[in-house]
C-alpha positions as CSV (number, residue, x, y, z in Angstrom):
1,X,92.8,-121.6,95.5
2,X,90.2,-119.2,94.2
3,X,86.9,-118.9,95.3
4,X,85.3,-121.2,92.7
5,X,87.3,-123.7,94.0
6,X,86.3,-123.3,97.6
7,X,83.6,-126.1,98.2
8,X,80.7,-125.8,101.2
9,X,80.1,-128.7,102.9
10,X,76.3,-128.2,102.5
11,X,76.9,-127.3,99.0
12,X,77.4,-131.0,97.4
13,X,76.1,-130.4,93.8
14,X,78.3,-130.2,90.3
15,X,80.1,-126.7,89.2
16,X,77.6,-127.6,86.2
17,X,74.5,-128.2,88.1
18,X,75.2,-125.3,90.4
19,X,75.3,-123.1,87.5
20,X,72.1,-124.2,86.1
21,X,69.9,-123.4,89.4
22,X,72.1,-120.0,90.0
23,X,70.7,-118.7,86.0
24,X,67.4,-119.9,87.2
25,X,67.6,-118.3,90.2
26,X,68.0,-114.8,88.3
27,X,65.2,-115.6,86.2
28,X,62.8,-116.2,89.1
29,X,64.0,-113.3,90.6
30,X,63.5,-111.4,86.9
31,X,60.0,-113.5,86.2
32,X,58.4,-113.5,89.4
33,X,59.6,-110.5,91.5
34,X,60.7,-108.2,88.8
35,X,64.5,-107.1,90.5
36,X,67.0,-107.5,88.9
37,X,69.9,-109.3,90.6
38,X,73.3,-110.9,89.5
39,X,75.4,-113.5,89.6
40,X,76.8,-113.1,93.3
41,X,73.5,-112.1,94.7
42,X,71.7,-116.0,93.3
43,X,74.8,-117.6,94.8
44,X,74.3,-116.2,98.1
45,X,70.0,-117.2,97.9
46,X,71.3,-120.6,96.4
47,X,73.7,-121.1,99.5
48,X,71.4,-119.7,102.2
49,X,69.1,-122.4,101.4
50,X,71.6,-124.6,100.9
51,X,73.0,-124.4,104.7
52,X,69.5,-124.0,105.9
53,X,67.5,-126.5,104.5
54,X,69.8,-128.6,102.2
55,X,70.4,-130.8,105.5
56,X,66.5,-131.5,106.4
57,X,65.9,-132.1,102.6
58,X,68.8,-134.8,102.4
59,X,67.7,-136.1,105.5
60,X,64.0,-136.4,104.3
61,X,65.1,-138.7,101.4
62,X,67.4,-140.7,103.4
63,X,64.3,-141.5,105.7
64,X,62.1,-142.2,102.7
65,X,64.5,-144.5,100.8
66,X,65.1,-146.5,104.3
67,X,61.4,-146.7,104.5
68,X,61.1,-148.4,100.9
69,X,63.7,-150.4,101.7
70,X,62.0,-151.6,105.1
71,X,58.8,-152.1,103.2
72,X,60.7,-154.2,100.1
73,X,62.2,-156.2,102.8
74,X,58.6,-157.0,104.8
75,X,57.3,-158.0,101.3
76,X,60.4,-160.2,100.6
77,X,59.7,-161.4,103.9
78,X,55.9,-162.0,103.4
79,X,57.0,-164.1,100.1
80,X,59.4,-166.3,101.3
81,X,57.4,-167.3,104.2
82,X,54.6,-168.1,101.6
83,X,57.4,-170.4,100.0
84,X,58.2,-172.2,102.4
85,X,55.1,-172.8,104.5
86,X,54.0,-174.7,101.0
87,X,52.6,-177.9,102.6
């Protein structure tokens, strides 16, 4: 197994996608902080944050899409008793 192989369990995103925010990652650095870094350097920002925050971000939108669902579910709720208190 080579190391592009080797898959992080906080690192859940596509070979593809992963390679997008990496070249992005050397442009910021580029853009916005004018340094130069490669390849190895954006993988290791990438998977910092990844490990750090990647958790509390996933866990953020797990909380919001229950809380849709809750809501959906209330207004479901709200309609059928309408619907059946017709008199």
């Amino acid at each position: 197994m080579n190391m592009e192989e080797i898959k992080r369990k906080w690192d859940l995103m596509s070979k593809e996608k992963r390679k997008a925010i990496i070249e992005k990652t050397i442009t910021f650095f580029k853009e916005e902080r004018e340094e130069e870094i490669g390849i190895v350097a954006a993988e290791k920002v990438l998977d910092f944050f990844l490990q750090n925050i990647g958790g509390d971000i996933y866990n953020k939108g797990i909380e919001d899409s229950k809380n849709l669902v809750k809501s959906h579910f209330e207004s479901l709720d709200l309609d059928l008793d309408s619907l059946f208190n017709l008199e």
